[in-house]
Predicted model as a PDB file, atoms N, CA, C, CB and O in Angstrom, pLDDT in the B-factor column:
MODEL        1                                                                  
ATOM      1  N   UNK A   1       9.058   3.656   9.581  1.00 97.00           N  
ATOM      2  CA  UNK A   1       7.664   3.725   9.213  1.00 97.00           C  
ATOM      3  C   UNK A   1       7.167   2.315   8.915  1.00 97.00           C  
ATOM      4  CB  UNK A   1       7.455   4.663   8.000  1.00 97.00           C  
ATOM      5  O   UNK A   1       7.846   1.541   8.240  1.00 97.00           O  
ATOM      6  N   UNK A   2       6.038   2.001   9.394  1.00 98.00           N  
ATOM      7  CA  UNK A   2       5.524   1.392   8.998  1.00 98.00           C  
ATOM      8  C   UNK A   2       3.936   1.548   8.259  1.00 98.00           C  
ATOM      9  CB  UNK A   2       5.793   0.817   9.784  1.00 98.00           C  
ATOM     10  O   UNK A   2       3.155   2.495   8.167  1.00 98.00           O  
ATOM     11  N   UNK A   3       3.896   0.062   7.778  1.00 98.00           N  
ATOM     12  CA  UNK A   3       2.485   0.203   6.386  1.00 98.00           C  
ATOM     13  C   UNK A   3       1.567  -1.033   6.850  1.00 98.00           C  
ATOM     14  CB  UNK A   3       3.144  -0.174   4.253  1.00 98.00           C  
ATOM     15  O   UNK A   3       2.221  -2.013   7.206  1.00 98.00           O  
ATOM     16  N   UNK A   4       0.355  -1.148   6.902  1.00 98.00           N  
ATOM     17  CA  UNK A   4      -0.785  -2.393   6.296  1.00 98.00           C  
ATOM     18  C   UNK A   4      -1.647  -1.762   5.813  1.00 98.00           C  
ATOM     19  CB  UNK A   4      -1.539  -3.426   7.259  1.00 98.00           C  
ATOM     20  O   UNK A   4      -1.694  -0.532   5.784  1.00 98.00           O  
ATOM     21  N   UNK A   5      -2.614  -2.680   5.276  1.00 98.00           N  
ATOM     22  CA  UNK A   5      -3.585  -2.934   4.498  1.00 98.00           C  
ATOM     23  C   UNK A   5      -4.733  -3.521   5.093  1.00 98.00           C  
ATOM     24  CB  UNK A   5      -3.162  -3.617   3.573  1.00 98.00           C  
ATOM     25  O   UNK A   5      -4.779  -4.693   5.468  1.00 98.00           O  
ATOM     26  N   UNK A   6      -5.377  -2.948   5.152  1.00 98.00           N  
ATOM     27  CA  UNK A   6      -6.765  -3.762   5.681  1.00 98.00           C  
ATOM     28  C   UNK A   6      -7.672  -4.327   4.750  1.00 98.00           C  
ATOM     29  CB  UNK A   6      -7.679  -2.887   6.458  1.00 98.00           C  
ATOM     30  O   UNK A   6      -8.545  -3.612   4.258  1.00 98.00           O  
ATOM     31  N   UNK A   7      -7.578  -5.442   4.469  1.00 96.00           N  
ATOM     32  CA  UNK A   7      -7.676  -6.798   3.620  1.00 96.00           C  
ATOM     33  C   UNK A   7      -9.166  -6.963   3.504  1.00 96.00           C  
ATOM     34  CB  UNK A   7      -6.936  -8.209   4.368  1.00 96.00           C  
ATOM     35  O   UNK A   7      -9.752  -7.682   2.694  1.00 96.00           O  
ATOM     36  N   UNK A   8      -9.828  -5.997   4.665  1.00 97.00           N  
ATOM     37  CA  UNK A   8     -11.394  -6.007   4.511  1.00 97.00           C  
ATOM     38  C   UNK A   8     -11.905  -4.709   3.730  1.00 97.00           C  
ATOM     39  CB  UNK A   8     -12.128  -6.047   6.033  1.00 97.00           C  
ATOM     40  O   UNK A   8     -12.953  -4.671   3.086  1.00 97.00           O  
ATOM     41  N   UNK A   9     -11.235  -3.920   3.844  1.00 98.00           N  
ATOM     42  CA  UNK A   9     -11.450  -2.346   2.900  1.00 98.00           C  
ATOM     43  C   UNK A   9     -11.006  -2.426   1.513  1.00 98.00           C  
ATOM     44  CB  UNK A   9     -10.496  -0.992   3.511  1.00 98.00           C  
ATOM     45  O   UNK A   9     -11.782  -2.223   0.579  1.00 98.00           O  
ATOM     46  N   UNK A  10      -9.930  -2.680   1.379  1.00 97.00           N  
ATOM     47  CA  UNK A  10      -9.234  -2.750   0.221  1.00 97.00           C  
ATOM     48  C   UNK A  10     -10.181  -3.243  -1.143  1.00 97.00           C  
ATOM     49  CB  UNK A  10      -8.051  -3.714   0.539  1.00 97.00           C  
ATOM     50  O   UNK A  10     -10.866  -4.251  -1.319  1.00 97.00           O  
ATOM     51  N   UNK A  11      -9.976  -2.406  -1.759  1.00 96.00           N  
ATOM     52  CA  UNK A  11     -11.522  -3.054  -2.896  1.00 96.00           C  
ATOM     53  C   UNK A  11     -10.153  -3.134  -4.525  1.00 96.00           C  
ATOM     54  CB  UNK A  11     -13.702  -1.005  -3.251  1.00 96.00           C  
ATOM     55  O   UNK A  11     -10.531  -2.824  -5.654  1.00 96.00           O  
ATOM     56  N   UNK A  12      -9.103  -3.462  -4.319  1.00 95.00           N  
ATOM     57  CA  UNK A  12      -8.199  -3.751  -5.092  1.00 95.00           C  
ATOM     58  C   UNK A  12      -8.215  -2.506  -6.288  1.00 95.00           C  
ATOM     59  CB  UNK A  12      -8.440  -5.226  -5.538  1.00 95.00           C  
ATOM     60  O   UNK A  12      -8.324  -3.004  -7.408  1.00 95.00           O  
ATOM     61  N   UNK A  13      -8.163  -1.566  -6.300  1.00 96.00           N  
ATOM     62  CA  UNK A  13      -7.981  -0.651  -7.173  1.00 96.00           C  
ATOM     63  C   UNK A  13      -6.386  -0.170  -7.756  1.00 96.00           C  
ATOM     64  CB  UNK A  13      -8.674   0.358  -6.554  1.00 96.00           C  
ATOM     65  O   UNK A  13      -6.227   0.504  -8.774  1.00 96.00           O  
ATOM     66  N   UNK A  14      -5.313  -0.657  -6.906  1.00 96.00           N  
ATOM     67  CA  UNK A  14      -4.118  -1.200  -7.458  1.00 96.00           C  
ATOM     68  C   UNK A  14      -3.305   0.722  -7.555  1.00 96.00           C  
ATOM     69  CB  UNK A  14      -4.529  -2.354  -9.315  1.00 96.00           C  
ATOM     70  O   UNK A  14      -2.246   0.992  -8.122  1.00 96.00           O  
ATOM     71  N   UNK A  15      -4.205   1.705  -6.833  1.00 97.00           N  
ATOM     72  CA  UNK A  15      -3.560   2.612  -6.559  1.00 97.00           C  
ATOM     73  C   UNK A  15      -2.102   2.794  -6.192  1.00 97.00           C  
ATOM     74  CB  UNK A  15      -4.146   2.934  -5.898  1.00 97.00           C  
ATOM     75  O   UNK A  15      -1.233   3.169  -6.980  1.00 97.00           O  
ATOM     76  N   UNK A  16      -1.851   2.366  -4.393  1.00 97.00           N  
ATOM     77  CA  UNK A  16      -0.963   2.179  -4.254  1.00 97.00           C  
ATOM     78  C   UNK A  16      -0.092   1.381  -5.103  1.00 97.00           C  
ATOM     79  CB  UNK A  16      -1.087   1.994  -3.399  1.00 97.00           C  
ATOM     80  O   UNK A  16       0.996   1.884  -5.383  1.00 97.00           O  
ATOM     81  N   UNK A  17      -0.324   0.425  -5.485  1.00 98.00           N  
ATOM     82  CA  UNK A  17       0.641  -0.445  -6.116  1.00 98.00           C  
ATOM     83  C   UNK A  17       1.640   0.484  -7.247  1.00 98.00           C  
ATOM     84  CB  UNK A  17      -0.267  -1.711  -6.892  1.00 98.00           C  
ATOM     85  O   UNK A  17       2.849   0.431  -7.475  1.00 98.00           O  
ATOM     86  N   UNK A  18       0.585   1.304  -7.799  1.00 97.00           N  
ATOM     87  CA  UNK A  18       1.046   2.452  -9.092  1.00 97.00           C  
ATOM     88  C   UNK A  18       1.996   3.306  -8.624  1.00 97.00           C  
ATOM     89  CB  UNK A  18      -0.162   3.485  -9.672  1.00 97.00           C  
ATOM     90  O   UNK A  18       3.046   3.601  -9.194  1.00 97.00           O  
ATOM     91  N   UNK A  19       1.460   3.835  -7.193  1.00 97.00           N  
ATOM     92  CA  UNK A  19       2.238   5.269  -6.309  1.00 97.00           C  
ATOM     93  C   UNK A  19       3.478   4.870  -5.752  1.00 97.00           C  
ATOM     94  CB  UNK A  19       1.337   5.913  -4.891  1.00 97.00           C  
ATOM     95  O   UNK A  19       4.398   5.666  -5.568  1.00 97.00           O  
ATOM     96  N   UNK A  20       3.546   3.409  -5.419  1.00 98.00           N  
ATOM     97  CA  UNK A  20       5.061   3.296  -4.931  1.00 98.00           C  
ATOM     98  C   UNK A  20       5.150   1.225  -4.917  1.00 98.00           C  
ATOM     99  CB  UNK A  20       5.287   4.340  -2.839  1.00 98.00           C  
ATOM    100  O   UNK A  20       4.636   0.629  -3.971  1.00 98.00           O  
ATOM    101  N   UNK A  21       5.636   0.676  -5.721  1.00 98.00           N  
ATOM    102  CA  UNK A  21       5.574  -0.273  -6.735  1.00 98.00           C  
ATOM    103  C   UNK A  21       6.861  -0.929  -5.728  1.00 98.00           C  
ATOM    104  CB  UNK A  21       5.787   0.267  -8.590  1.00 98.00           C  
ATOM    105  O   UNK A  21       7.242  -2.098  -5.790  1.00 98.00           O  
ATOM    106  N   UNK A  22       7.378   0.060  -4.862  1.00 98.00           N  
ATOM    107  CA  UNK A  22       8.995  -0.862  -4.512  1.00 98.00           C  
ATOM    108  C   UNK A  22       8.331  -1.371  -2.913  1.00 98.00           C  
ATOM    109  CB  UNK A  22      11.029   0.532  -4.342  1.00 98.00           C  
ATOM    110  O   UNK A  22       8.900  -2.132  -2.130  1.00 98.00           O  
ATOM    111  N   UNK A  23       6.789  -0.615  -2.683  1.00 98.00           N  
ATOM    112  CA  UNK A  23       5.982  -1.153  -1.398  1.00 98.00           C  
ATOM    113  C   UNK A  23       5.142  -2.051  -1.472  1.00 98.00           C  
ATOM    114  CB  UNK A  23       5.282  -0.309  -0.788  1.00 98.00           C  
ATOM    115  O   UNK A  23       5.284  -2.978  -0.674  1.00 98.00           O  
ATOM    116  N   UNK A  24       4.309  -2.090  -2.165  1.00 98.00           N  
ATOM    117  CA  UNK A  24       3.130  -2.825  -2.607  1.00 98.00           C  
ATOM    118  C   UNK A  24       3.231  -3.950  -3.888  1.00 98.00           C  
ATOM    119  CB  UNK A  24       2.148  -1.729  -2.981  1.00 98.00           C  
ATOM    120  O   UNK A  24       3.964  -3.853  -4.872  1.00 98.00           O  
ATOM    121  N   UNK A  25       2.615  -4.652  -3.686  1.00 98.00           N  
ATOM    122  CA  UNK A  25       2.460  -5.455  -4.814  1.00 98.00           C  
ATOM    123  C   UNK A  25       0.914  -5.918  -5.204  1.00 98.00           C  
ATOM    124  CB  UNK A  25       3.330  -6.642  -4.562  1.00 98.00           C  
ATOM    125  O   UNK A  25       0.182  -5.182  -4.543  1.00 98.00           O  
ATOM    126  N   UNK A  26       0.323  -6.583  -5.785  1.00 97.00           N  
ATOM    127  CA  UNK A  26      -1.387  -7.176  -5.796  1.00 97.00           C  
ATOM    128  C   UNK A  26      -1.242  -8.232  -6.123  1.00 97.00           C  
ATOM    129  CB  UNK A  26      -2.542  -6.614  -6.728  1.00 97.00           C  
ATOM    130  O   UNK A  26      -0.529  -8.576  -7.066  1.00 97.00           O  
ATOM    131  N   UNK A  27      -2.027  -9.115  -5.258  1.00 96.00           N  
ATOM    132  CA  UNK A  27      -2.363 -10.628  -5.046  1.00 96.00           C  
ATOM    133  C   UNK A  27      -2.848 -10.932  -6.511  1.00 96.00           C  
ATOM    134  CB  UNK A  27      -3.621 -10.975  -3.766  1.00 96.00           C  
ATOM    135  O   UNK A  27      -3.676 -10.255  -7.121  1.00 96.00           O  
ATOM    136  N   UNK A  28      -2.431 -11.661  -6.818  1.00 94.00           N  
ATOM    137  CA  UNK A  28      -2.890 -11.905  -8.266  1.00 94.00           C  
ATOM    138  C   UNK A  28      -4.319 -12.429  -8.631  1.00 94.00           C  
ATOM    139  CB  UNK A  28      -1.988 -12.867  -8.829  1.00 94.00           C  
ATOM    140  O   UNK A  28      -4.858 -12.201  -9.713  1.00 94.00           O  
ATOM    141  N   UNK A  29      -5.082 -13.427  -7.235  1.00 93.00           N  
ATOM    142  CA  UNK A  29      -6.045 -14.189  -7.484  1.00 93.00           C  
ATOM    143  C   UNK A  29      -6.957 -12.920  -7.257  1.00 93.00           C  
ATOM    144  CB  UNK A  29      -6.182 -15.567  -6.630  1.00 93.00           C  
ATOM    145  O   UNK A  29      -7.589 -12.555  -8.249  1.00 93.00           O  
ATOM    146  N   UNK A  30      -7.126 -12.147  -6.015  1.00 93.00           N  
ATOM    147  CA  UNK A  30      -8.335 -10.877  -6.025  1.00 93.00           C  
ATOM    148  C   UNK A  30      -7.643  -9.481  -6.321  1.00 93.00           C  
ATOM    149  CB  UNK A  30      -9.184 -10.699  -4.374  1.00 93.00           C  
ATOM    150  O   UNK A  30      -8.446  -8.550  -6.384  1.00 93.00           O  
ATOM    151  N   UNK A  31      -5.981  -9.073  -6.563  1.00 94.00           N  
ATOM    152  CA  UNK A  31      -5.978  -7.344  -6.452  1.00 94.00           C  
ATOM    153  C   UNK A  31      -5.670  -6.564  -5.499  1.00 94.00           C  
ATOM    154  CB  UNK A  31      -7.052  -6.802  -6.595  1.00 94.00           C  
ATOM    155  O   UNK A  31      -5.306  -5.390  -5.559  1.00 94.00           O  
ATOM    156  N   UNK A  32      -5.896  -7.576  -4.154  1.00 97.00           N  
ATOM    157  CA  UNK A  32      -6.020  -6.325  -3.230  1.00 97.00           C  
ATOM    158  C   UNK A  32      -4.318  -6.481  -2.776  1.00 97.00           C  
ATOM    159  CB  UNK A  32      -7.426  -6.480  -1.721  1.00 97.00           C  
ATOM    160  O   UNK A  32      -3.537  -7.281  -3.289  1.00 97.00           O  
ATOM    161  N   UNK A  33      -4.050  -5.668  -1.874  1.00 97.00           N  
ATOM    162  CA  UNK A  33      -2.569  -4.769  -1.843  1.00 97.00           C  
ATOM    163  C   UNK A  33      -1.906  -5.924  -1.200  1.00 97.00           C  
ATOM    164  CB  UNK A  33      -2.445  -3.090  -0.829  1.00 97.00           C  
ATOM    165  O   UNK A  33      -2.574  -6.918  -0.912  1.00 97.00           O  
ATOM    166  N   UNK A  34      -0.619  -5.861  -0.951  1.00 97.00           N  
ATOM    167  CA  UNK A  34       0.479  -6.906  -0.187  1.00 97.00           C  
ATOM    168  C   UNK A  34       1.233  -5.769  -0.069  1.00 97.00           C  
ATOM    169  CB  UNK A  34       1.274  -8.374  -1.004  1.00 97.00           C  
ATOM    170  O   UNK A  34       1.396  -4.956  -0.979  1.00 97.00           O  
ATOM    171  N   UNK A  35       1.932  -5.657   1.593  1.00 98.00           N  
ATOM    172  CA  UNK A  35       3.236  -5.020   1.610  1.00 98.00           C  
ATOM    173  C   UNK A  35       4.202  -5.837   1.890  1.00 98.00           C  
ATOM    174  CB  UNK A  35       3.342  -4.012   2.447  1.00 98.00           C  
ATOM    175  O   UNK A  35       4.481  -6.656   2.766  1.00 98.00           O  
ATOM    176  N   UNK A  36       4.867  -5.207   0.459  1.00 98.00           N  
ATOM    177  CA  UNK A  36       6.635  -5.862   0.304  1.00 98.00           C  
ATOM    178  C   UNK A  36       7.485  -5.683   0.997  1.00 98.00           C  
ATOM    179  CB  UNK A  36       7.428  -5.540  -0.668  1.00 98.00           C  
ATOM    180  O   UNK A  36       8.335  -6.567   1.096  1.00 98.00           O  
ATOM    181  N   UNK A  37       7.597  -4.576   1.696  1.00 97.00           N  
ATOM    182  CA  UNK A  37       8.423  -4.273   3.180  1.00 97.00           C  
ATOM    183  C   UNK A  37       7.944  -3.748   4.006  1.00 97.00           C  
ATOM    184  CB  UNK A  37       9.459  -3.571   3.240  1.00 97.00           C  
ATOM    185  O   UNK A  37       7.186  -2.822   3.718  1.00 97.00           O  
ATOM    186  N   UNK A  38       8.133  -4.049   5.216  1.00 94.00           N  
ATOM    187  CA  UNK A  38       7.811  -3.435   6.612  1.00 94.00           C  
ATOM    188  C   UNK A  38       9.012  -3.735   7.558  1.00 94.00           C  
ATOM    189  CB  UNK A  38       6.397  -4.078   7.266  1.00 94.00           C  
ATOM    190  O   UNK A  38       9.338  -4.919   7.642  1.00 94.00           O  
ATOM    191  N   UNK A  39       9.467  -3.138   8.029  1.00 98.00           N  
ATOM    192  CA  UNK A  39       9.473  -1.474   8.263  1.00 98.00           C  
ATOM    193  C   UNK A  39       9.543  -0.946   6.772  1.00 98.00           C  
ATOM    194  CB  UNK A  39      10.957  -0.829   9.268  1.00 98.00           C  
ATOM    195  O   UNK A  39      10.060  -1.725   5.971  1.00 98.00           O  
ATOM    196  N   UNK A  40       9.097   0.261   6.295  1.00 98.00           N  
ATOM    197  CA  UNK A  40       9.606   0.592   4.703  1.00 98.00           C  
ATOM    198  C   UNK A  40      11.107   1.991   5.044  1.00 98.00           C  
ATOM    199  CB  UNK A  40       7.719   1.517   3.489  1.00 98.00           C  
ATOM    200  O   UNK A  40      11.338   2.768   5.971  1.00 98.00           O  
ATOM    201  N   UNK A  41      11.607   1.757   4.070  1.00 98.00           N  
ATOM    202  CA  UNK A  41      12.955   2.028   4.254  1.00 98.00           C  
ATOM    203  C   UNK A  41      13.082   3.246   4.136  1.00 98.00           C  
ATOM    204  CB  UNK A  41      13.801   1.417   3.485  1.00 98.00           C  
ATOM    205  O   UNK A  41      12.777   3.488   2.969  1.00 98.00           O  
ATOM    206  N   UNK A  42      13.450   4.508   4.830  1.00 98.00           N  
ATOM    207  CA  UNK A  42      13.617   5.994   4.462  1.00 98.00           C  
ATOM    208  C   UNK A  42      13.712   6.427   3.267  1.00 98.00           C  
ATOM    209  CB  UNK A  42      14.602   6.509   4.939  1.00 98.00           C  
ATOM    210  O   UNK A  42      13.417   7.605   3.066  1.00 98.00           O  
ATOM    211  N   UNK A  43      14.108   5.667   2.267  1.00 98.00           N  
ATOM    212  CA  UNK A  43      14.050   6.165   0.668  1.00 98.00           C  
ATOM    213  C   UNK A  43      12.659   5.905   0.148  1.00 98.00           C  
ATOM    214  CB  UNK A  43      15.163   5.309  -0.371  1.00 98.00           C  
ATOM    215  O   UNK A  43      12.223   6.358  -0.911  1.00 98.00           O  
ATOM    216  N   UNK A  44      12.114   5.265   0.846  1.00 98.00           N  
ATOM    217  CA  UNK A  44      10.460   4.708   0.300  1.00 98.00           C  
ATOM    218  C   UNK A  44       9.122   5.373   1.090  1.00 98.00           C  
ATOM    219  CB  UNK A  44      10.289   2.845   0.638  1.00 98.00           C  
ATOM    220  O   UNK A  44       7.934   5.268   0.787  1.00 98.00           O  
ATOM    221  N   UNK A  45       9.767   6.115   2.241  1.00 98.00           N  
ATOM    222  CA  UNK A  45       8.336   6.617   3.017  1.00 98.00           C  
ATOM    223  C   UNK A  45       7.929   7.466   2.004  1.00 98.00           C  
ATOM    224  CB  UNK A  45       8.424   7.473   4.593  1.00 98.00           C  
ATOM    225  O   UNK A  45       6.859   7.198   1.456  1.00 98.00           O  
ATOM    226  N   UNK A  46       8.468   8.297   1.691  1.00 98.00           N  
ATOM    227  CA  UNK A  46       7.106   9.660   0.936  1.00 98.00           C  
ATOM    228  C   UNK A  46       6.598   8.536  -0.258  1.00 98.00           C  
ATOM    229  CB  UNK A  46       8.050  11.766  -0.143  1.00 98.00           C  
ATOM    230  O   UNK A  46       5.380   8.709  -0.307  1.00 98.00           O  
ATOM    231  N   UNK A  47       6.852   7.789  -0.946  1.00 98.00           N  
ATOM    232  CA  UNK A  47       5.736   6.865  -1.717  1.00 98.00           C  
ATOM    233  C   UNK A  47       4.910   6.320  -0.897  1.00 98.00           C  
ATOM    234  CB  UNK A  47       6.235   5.729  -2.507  1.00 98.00           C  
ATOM    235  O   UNK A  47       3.698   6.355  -1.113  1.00 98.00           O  
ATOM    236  N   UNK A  48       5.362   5.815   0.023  1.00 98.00           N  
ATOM    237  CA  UNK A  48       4.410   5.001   0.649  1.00 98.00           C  
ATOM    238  C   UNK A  48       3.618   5.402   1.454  1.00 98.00           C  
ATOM    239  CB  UNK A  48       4.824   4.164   1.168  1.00 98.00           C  
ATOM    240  O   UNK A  48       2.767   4.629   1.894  1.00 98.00           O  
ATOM    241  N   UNK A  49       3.706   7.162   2.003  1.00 98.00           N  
ATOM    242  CA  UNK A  49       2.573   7.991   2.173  1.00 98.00           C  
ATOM    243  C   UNK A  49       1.726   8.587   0.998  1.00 98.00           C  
ATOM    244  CB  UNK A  49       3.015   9.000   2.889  1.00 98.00           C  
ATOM    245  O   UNK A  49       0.606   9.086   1.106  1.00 98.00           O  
ATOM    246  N   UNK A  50       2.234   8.489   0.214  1.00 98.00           N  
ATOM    247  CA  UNK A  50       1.566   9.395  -1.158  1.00 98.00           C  
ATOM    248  C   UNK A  50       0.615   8.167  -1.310  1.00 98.00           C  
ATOM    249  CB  UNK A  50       2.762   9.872  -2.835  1.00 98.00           C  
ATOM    250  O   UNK A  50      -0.499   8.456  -1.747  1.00 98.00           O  
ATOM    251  N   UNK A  51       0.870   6.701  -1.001  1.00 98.00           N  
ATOM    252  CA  UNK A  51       0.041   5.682  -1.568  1.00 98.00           C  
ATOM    253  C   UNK A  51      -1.197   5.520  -0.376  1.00 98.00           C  
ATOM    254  CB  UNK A  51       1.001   4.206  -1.878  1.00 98.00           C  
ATOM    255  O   UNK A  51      -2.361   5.383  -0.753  1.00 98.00           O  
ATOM    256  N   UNK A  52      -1.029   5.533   0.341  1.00 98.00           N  
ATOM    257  CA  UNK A  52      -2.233   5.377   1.914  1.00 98.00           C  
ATOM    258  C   UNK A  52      -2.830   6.852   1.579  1.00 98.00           C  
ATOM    259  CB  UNK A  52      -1.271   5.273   4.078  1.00 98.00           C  
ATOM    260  O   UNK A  52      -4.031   6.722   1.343  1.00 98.00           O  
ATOM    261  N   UNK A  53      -2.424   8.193   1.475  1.00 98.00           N  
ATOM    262  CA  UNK A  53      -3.196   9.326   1.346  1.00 98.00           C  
ATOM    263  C   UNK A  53      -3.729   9.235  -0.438  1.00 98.00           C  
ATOM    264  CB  UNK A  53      -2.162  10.780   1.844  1.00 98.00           C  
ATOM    265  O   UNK A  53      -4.321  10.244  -0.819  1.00 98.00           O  
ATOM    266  N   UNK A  54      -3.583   8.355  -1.258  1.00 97.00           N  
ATOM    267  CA  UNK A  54      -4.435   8.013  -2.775  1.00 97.00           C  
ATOM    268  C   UNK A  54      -5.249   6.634  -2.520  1.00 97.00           C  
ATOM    269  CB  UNK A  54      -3.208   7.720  -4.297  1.00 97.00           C  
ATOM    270  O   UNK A  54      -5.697   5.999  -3.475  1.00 97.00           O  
ATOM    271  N   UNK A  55      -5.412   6.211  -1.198  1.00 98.00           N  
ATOM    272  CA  UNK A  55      -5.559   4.973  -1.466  1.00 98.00           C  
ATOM    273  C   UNK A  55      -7.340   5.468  -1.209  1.00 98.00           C  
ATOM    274  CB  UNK A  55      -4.571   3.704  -0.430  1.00 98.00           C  
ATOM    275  O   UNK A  55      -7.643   6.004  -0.143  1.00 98.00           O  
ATOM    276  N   UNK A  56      -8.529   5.188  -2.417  1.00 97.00           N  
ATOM    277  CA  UNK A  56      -9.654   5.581  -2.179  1.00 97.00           C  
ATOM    278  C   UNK A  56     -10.803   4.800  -1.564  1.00 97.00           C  
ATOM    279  CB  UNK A  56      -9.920   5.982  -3.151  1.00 97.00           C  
ATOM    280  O   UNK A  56     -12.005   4.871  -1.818  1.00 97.00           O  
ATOM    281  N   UNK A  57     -10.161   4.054  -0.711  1.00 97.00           N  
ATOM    282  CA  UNK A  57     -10.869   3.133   0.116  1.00 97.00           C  
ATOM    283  C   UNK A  57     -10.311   3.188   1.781  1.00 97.00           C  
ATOM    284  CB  UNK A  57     -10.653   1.624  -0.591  1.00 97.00           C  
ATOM    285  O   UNK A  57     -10.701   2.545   2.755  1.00 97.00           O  
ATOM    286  N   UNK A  58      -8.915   4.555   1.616  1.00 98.00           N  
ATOM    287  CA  UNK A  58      -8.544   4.550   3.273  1.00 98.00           C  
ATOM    288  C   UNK A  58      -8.243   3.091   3.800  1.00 98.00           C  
ATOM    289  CB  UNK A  58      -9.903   5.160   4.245  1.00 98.00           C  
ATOM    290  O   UNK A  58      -8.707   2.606   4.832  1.00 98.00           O  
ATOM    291  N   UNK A  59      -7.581   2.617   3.111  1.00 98.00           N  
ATOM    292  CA  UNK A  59      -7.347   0.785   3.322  1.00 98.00           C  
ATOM    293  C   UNK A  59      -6.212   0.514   4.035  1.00 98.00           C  
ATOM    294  CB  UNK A  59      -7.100  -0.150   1.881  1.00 98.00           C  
ATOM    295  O   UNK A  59      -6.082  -0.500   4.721  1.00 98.00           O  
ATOM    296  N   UNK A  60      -4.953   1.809   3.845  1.00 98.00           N  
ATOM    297  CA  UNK A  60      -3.521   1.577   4.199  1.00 98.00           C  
ATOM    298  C   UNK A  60      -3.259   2.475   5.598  1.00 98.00           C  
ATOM    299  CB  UNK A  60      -2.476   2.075   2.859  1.00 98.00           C  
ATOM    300  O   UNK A  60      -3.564   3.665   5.520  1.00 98.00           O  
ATOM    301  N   UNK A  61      -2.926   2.176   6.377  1.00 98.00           N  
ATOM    302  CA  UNK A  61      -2.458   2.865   7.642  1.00 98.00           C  
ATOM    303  C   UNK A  61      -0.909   3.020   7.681  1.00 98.00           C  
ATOM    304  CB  UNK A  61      -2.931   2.041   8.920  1.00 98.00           C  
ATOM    305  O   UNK A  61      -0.260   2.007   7.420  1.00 98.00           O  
ATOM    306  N   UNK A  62      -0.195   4.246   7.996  1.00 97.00           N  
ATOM    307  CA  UNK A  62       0.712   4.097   8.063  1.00 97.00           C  
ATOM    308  C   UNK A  62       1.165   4.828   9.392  1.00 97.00           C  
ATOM    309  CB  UNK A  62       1.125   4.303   6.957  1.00 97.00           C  
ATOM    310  O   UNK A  62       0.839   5.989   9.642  1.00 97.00           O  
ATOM    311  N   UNK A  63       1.827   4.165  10.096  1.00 96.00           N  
ATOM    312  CA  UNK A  63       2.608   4.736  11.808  1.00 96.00           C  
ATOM    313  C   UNK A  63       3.876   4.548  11.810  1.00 96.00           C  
ATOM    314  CB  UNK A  63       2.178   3.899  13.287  1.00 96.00           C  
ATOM    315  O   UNK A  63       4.543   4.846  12.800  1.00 96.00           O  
TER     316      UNK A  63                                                      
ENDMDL                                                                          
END                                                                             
């Protein structure tokens, strides 16, 4: 699986970051999301879908 962030949607609400913390991280200067791994690792997909389906700006794509 993979994850991004679309860096133009993302209005830094730090959702994901909450829903799965071992994917995401937030840029410290604006908030908005960073993914910490890609590919994300079979122990981490259902967070890191739970975080793109909470994310309330539809910011994270995951394929």
């Amino acid at each position: 699986m993979h994850v991004s962030v679309d860096l133009n949607v993302c209005q830094g609400h730090g959702v994901c970051h909450m829903t799965a913390p071992d994917v995401f991280e937030l840029d410290e200067e604006d908030g908005h999301a960073i993914v910490m791994v890609d590919p994300v690792p079979a122990e981490l997909e259902a967070d890191a879908q739970l975080a793109a389906d909470s994310c309330p700006e539809r910011a994270i794509t995951v394929s």
